[in-house]
C-alpha positions as CSV (number, residue, x, y, z in Angstrom):
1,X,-94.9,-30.6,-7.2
2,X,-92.8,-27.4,-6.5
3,X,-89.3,-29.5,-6.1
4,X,-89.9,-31.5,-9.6
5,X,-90.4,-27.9,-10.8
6,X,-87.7,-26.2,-9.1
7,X,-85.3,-29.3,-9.9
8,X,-86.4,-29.1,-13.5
9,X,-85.9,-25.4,-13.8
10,X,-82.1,-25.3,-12.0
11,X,-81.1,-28.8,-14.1
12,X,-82.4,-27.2,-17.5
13,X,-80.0,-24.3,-16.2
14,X,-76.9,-25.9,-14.8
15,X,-77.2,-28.3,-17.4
16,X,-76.8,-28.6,-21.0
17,X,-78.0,-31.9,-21.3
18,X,-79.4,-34.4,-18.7
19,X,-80.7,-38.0,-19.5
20,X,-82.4,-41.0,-18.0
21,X,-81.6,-44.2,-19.0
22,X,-82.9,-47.7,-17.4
23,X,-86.2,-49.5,-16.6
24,X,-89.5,-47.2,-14.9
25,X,-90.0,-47.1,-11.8
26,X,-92.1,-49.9,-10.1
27,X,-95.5,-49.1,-9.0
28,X,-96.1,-48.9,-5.5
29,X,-93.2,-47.6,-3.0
30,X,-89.8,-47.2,-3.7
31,X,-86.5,-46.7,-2.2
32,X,-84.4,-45.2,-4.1
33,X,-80.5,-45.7,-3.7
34,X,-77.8,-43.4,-5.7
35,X,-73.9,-43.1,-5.1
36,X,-72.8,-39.7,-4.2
37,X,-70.2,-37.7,-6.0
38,X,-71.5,-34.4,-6.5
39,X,-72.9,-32.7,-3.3
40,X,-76.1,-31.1,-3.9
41,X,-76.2,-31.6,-7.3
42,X,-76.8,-34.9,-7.3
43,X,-80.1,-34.7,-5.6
44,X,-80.8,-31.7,-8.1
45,X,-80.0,-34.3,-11.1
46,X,-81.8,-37.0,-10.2
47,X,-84.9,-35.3,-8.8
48,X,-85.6,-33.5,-12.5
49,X,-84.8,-36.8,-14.2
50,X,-87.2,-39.3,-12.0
51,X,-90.7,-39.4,-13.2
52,X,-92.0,-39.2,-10.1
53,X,-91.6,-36.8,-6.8
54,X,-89.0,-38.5,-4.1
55,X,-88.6,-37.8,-0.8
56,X,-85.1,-37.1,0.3
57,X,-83.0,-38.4,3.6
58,X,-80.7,-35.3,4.0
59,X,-78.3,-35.1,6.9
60,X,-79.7,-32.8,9.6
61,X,-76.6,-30.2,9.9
62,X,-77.7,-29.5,5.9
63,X,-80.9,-27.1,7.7
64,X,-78.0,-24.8,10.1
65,X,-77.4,-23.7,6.1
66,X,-79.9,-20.7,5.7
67,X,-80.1,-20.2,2.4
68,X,-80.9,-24.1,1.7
69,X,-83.6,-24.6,3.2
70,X,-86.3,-23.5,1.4
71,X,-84.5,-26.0,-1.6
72,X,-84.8,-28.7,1.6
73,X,-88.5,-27.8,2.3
74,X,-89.5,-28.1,-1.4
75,X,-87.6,-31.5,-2.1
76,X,-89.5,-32.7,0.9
77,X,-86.2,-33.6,3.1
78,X,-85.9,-36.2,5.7
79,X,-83.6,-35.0,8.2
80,X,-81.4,-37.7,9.8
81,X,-78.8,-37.0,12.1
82,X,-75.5,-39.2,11.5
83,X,-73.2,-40.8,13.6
84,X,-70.2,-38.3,12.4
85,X,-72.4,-35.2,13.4
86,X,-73.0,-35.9,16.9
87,X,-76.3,-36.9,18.2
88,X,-77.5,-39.8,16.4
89,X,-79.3,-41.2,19.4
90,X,-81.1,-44.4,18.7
91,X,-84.4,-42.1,19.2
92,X,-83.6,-39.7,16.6
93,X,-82.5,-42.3,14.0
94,X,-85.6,-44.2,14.7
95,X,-87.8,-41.0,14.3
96,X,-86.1,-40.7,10.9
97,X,-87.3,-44.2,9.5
98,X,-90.4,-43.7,11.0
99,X,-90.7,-40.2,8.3
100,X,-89.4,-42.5,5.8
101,X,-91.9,-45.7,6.7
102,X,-94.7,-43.0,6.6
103,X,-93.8,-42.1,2.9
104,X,-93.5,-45.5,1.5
105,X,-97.3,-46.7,3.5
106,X,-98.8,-44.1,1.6
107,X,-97.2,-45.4,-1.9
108,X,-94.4,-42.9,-2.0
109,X,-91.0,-42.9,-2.8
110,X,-87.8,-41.9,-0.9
111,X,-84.2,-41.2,-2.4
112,X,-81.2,-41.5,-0.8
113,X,-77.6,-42.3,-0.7
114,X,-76.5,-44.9,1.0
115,X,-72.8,-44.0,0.9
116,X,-73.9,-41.5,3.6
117,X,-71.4,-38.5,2.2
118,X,-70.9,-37.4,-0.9
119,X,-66.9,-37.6,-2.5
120,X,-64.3,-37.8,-5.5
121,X,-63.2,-41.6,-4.6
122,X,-62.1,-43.8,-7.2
123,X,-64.3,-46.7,-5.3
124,X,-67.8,-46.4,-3.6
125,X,-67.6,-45.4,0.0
126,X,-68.6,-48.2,2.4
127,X,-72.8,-48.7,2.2
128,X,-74.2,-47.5,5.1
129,X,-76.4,-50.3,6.5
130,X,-79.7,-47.3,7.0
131,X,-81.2,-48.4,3.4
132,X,-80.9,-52.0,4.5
133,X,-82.7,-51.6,7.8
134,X,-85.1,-49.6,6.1
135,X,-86.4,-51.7,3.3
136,X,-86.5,-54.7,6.0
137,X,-88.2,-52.6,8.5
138,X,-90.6,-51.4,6.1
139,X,-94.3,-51.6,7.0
140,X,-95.4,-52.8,3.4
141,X,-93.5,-54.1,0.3
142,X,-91.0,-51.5,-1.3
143,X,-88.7,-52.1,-4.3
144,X,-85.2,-51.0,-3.7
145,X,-83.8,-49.7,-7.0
146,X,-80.2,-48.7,-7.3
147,X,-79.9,-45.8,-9.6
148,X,-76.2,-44.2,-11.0
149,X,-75.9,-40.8,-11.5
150,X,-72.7,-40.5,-14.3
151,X,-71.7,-36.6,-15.3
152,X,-69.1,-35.7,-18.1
153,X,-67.9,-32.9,-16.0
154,X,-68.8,-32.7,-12.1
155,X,-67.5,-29.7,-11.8
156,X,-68.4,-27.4,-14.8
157,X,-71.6,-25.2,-15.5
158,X,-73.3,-26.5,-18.6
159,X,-72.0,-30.0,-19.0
160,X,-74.0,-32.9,-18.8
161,X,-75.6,-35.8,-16.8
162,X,-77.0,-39.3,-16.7
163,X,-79.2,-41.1,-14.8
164,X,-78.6,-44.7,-15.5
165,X,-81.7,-47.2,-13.2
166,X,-81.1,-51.0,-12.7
167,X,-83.7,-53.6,-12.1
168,X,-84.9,-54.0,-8.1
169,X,-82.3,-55.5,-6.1
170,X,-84.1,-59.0,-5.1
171,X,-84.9,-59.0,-1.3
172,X,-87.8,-61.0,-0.6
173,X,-86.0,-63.7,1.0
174,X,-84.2,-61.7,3.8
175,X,-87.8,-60.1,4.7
176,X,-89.2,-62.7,7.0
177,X,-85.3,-61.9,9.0
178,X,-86.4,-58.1,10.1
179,X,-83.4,-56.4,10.9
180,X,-81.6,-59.1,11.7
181,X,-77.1,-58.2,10.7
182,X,-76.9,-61.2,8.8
183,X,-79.8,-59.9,6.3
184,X,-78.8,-56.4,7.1
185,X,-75.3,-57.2,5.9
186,X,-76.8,-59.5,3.2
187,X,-78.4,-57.0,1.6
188,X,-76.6,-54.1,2.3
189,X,-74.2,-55.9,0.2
190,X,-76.9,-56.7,-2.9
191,X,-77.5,-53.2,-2.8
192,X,-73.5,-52.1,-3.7
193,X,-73.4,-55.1,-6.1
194,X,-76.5,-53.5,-8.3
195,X,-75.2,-50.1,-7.8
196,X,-71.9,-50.6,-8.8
197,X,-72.2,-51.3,-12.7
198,X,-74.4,-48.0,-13.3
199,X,-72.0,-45.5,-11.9
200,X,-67.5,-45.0,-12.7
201,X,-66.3,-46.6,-9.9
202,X,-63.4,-49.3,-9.4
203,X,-61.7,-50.3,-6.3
204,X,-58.5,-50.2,-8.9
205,X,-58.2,-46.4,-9.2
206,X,-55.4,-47.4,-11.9
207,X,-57.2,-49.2,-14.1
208,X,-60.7,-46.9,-13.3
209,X,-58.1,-44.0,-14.9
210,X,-56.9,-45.9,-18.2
211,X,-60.9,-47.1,-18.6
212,X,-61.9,-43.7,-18.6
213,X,-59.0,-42.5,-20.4
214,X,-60.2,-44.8,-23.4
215,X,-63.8,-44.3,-23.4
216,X,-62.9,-40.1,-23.9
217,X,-60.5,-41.1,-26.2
218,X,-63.2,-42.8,-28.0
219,X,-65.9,-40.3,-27.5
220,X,-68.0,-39.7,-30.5
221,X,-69.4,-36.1,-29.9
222,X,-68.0,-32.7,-27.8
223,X,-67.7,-33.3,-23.9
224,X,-70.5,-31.6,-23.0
225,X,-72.6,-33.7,-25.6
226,X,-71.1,-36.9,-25.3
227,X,-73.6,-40.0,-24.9
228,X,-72.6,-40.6,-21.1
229,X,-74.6,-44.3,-21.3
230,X,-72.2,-45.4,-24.3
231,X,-68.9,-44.1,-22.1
232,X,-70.3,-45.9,-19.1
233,X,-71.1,-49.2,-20.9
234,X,-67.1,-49.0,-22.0
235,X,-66.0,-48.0,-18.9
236,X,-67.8,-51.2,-17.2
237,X,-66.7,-53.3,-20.6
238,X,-62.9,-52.4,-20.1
239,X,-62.6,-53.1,-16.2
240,X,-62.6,-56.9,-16.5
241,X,-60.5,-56.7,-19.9
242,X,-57.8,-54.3,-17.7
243,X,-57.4,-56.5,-14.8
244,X,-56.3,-59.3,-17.0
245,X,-53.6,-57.3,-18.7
246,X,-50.1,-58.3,-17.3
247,X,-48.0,-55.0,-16.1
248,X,-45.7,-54.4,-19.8
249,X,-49.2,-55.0,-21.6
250,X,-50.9,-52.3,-19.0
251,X,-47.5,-50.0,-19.1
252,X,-47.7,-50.3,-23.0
253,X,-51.5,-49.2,-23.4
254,X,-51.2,-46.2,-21.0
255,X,-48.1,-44.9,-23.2
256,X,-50.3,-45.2,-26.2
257,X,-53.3,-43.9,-24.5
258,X,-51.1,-40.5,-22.9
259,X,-49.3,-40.1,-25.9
260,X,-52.7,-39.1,-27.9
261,X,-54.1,-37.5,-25.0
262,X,-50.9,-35.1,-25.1
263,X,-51.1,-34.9,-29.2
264,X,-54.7,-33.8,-28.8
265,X,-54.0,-31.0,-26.3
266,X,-51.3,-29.7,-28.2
267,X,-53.2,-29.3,-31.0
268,X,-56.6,-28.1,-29.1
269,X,-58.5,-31.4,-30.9
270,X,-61.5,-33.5,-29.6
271,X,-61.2,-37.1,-30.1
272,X,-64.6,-37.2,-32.4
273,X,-61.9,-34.5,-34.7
274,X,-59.3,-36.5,-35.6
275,X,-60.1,-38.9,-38.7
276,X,-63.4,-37.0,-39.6
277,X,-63.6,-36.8,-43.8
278,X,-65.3,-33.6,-43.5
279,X,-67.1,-34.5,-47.0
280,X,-68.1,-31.0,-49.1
281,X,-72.0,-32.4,-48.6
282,X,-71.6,-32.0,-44.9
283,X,-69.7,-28.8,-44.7
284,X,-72.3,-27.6,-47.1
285,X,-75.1,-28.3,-45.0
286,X,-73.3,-27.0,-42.0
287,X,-72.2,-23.7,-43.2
288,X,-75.7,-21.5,-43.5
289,X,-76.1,-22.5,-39.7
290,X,-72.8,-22.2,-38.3
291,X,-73.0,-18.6,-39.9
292,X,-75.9,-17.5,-38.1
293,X,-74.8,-18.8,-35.2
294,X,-71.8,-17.4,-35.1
295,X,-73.6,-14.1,-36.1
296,X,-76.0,-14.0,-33.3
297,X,-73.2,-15.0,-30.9
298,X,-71.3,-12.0,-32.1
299,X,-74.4,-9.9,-31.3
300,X,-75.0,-11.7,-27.7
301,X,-71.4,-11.7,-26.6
302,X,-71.0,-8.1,-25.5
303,X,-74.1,-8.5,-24.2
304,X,-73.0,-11.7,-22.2
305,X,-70.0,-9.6,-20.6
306,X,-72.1,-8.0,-18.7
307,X,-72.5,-10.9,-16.8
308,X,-69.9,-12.0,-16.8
309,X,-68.3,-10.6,-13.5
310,X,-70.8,-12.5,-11.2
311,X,-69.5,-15.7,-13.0
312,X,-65.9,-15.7,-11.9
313,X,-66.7,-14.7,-8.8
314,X,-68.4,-17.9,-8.2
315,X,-65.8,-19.9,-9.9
316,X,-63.6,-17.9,-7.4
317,X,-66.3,-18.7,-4.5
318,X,-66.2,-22.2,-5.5
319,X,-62.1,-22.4,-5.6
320,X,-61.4,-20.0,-2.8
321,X,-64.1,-22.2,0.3
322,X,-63.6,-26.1,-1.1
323,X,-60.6,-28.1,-2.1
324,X,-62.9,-30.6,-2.5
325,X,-64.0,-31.6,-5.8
326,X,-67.5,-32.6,-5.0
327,X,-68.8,-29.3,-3.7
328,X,-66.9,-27.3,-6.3
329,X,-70.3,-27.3,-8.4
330,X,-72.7,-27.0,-5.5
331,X,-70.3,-23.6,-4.4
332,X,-71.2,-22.2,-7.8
333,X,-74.7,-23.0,-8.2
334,X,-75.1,-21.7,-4.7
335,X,-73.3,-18.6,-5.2
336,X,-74.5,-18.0,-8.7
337,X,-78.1,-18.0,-7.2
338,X,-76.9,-14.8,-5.4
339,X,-74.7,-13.3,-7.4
340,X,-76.8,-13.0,-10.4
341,X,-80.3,-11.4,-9.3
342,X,-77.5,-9.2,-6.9
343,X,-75.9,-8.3,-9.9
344,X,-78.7,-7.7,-12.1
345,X,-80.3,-5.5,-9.7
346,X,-77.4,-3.3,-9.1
347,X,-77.1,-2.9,-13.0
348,X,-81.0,-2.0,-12.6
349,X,-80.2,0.8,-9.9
350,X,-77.4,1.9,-12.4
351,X,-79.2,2.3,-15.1
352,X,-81.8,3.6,-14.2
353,X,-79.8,6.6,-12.2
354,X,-78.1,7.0,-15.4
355,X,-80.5,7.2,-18.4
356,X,-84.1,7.1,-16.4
357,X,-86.0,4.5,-14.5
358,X,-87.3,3.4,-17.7
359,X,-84.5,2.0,-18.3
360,X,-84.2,-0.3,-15.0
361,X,-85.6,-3.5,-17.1
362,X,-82.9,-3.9,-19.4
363,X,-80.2,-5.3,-17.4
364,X,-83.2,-8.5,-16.4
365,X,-84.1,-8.8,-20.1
366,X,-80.2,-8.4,-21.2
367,X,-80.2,-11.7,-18.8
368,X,-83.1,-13.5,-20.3
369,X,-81.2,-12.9,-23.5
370,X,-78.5,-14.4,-22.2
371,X,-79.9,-17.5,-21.3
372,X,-82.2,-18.1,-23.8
373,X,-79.5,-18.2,-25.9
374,X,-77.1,-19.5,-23.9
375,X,-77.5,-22.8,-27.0
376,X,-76.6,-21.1,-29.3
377,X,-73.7,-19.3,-27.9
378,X,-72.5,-23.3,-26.9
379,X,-73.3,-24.8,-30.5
380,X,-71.2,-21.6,-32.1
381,X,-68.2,-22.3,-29.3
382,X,-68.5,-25.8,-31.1
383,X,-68.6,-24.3,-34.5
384,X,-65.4,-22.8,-33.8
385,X,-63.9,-25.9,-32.9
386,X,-65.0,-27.8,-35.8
387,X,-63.6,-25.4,-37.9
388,X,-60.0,-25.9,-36.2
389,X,-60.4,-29.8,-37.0
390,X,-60.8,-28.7,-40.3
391,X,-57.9,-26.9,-40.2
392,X,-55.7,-29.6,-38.5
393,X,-57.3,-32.8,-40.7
394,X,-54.4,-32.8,-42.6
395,X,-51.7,-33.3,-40.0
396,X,-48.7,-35.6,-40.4
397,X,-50.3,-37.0,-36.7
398,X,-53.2,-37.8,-37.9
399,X,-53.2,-41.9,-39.6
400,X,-50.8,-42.5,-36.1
401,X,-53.4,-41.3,-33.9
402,X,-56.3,-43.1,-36.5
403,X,-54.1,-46.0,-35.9
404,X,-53.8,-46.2,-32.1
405,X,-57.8,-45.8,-32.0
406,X,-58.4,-49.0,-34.6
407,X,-55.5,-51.0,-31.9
408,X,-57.4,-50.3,-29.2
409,X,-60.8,-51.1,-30.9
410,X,-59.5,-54.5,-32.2
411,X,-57.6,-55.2,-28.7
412,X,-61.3,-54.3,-27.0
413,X,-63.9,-55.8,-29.2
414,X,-66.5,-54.9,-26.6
415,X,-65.9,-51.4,-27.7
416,X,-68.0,-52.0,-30.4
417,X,-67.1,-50.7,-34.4
């Protein structure tokens, strides 16, 4: 169980909030299928959020990477060698569903993606037929579930993630076929049908944007909070309502939608701000622990600069070796793994040349600080904010914005209240 461990450990730290959402698992084999938008992250997501230890199919040039493989090794990776990479000889491909087939006989379960590379497109890449072939070729019944993987943030340390499951995609009748390309194709197709709905993806990259657009705009809690099932659920609930819009109706609605996007930046609001009574009862209640809060973030903060040098240098890692905004997070959570125990142990050597080896442990338990109260330094960052809505809740902007949101509510019923 060392990569549900290891998973769990690096997701409780890289995220601040991760959640499954969907039916179990089956019993029995499964083959797991998730769209790709977040390098190795995704992996990292989804193996701390299943409830049971996957296999992975990794492309083979992943193990030329020194420092991943031990992370390869303890997700127990398939290596497969792709078409794009050179070498995918019809041996070496069949040696990798032979791994695969060896997994599911024994009950097990595999994860993969069948988009075959991970990327920032509006749309899901074409399916690779692999999963298809797979499941067909399979020496016992396996249930192929489609799984979405949905982040506010792809690219930011401490945001949040969801794991959203759908039902087995229904492929009993293409069995007797083997690998046939008409039931390859056949269900190679299912299998994007099922996955599309749980993830943010639209051929339209247009009316993806204005869908997501809305759902933020709508967003009930911070970012890094926000219920990423409910966001998803609108985003899918808008699509259809979008492509019936005629172009003035579709003009007119992004005009609204920008113009509050560009009212809340200028005044440094989050939607769930703007509107919000803030009734004496609540600020009340809220006051005793915002104050401690902020207090103990006052005492952790100087602390926290201590560290913070080895965290923009992997944001400037991340920005300086990728363009592209898939393995911007990977890049950091990569070069954070070196950076920081690097970091703390030259503080270590430091310190203890400075004032006595004695004092060589307080740089690693400065750290532990840190990140044990890395909550509370992100619910007093909120506190702050809250208490700048409370200072803008009176502004002249404020019934035109409420306005807009109650349109685009009544013009999108599926919204919900």
């Amino acid at each position: 169980m060392a990569g549900s461990r290891t998973a769990g450990f690096l997701g409780r730290v890289w995220f601040r909030a991760l959640r499954r959402e969907g039916p179990t698992l089956p019993e029995g084999p499964c083959l797991i299928l998730l769209n790709h938008g977040n390098g190795l992250l995704d992996p990292l997501a989804a193996s701390a959020l299943l409830d049971r230890r996957a296999g992975w199919l990794a492309k083979a040039t992943l193990w030329k990477i020194a420092p991943l493989r031990p992370f390869l090794k303890a997700f127990r990776a398939i290596p497969v060698t792709r078409p794009k990479d050179g070498g995918a000889t019809a041996e070496a491909i069949q040696e990798s569903f032979r791994k695969v087939h060896e997994v599911l006989a024994r009950g097990g379960s595999v994860a993969m993606f069948p988009e075959g590379v991970s990327h920032t497109g509006a749309d899901l890449a074409p399916l690779k037929t692999g999963a298809a072939r797979i499941a067909l070729s399979s020496p016992v019944p396996v249930a192929i579930v489609p799984a979405g993987l949905v982040y506010g943030d792809r690219t930011t340390f401490r945001h949040s993630v969801l794991l959203r499951l759908g039902p087995p995609v229904l492929h009993a009748d293409l069995v007797a076929q083997g690998v046939a390309p008409a039931a390859v194709a056949e269900l190679t197709e299912r299998i994007r049908t099922a996955l599309k709905p749980l993830t943010l993806h639209d051929a339209d990259v247009r009316r993806l944007v204005l869908a997501q657009d809305v759902a933020w705009l709508l967003a009930e809690a911070p970012g890094s909070r926000v219920d990423l099932e409910a966001l998803r659920a609108r985003v899918q609930g808008l699509l259809a309502h979008l492509a019936s819009l005629s172009e003035p109706e579709l003009h007119a609605l992004e005009a609204r939608v920008h113009g509050a996007q560009a009212w809340l930046q200028s005044k440094g609001l989050r939607p769930d701000q703007v509107g919000h009574p803030y009734p004496w009862t609540e600020v009340s209640r809220w006051l005793p622990g915002a104050a401690l809060r902020l207090g103990v973030a006052l005492l952790l903060f100087p602390v926290g600069l201590l560290f913070w040098p080895p965290y923009r240098l992997a944001g400037w890692v991340a920005g300086r070796f990728t363009h592209e905004g898939d393995q911007v997070a990977t890049l950091k959570l990569l070069a954070g793994l070196l950076l920081y125990p690097l970091w703390t142990l030259t503080l270590s050597v430091l310190a203890g040349l400075r004032w006595g080896w004695g004092f060589a442990l307080v740089p690693s338990i400065a750290l532990l600080a840190v990140g044990l109260g890395q909550p509370i330094l992100e619910r007093a960052a909120e506190d702050l904010q809250a208490i700048r809505g409370f200072l803008r809740r009176r502004d002249p902007a404020v019934p035109e914005l409420l306005e807009a949101r109650r349109q685009l509510r009544s013009a999108f019923p599926e919204l919900g209240s």
